[in-house]
C-alpha positions in Angstrom: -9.9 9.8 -17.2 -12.5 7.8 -15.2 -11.0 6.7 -12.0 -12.7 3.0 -12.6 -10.4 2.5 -15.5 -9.6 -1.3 -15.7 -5.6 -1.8 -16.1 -6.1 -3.4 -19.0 -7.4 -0.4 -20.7 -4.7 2.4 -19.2 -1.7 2.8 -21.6 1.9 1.9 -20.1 2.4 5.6 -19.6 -0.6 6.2 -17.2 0.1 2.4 -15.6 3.8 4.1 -14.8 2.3 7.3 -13.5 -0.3 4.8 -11.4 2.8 2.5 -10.5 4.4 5.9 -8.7 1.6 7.4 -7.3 0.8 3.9 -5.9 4.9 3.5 -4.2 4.1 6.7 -3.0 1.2 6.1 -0.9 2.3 2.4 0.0 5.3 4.4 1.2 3.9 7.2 3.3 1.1 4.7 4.7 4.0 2.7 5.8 6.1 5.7 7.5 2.3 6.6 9.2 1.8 3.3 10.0 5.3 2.6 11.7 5.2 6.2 13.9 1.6 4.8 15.4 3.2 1.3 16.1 5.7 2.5 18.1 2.8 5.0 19.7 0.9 2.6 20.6 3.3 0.0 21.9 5.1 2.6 24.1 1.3 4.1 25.6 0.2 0.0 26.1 3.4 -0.6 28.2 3.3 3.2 30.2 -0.1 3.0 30.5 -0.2 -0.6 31.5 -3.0 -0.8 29.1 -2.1 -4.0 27.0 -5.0 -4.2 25.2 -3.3 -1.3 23.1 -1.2 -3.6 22.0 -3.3 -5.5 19.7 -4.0 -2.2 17.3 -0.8 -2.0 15.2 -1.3 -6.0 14.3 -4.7 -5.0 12.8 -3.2 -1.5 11.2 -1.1 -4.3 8.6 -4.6 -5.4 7.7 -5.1 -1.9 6.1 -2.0 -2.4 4.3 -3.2 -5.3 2.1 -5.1 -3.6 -0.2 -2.6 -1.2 -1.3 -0.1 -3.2 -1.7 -1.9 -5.9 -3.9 -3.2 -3.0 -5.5 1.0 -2.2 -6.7 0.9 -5.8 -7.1 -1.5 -5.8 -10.1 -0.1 -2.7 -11.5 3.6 -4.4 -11.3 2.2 -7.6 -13.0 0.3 -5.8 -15.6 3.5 -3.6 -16.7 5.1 -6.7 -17.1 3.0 -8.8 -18.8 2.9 -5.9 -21.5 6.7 -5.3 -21.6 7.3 -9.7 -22.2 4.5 -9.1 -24.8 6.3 -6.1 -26.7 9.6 -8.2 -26.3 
């Protein structure tokens, strides 16, 4: 399977197995992403370094991407499913 695969061309089985795999990361990115937030907030205000502060705002920008990635996986399954129906 050629990891450049449109969604339009994957079947619904491989967009279900792409659907999981995609929760998965969005959810372990999201765990990551919370433990260095709280990292970071409690060195800014121990170190007295405030600048530190700033970093988790920008870590949601790395977010984005994943998650519309889910988002087009989401509306393709669905768009098949109302098709079928």
């Amino acid at each position: 399977m050629s990891a450049n695969k449109a969604l339009s061309d994957l079947t619904i089985e491989e967009l279900n197995k792409k659907k999981k795999k995609s929760t998965a990361v969005m959810l372990s990115f999201g765990i990551v992403m919370c433990v260095a937030i709280v990292v970071l907030v409690y060195l800014a205000f121990k170190t007295k370094k405030y600048a530190l502060s700033g970093i988790p705002a920008s870590l949601f920008c790395l977010f984005i991407p994943i998650y519309v990635n889910y988002a087009q996986i989401n509306q393709e399954i669905k768009s098949r499913q109302s098709s079928k129906g």
